[in-house]
C-alpha positions as CSV (number, residue, x, y, z in Angstrom):
1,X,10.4,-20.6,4.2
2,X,9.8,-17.7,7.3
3,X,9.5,-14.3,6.7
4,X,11.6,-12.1,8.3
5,X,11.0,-7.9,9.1
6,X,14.5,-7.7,8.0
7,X,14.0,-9.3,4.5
8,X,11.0,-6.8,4.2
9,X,13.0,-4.0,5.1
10,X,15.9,-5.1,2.8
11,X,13.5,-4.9,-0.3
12,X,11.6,-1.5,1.3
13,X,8.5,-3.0,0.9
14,X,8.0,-2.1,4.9
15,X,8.6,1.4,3.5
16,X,6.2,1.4,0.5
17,X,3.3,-0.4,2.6
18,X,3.7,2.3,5.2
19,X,4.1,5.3,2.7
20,X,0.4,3.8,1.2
21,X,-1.3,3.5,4.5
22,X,-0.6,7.1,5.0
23,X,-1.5,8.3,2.1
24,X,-4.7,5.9,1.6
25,X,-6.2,7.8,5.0
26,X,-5.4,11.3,3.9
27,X,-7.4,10.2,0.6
28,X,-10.0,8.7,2.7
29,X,-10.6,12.1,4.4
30,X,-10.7,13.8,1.2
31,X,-12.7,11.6,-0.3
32,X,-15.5,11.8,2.7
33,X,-15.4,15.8,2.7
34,X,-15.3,16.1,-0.6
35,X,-18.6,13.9,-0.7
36,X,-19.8,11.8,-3.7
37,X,-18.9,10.7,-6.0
38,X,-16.3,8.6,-4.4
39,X,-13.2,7.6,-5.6
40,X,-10.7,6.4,-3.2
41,X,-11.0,2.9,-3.1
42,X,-9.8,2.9,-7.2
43,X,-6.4,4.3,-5.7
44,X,-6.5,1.7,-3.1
45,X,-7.2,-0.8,-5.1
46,X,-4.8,-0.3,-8.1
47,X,-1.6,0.8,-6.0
48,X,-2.8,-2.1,-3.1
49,X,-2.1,-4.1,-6.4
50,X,1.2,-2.8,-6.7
51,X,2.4,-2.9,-2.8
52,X,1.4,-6.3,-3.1
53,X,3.4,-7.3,-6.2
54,X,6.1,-5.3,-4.6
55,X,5.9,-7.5,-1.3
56,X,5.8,-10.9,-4.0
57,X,8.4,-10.3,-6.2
58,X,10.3,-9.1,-3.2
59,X,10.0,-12.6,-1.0
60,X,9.9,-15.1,-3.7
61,X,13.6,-15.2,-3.9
């Protein structure tokens, strides 16, 4: 079994990785400015959970 960009893009899970790399940085420069305590890897690490259930379910078929 290969995986293709186009299957990725067909389930949008090209989309929803990109949208969370974005969004991880601007939290990541929040985060540091804001100073400690520090948060940001808890959002990273539960919705990196979910993009990579999303790219799983996605492929498995």
């Amino acid at each position: 079994m290969s995986i293709s960009l186009d299957d990725l893009r067909r389930h949008d899970v090209l989309t929803h990785a990109s949208i969370f790399a974005v969004v991880i940085v601007a939290l990541a420069i929040l985060d540091w400015y804001t100073a400690e305590p520090y948060w940001v890897h808890w959002v990273f690490l539960g919705w990196g959970a979910g993009v990579l259930a999303h790219a799983w379910l996605a492929l498995r078929c």
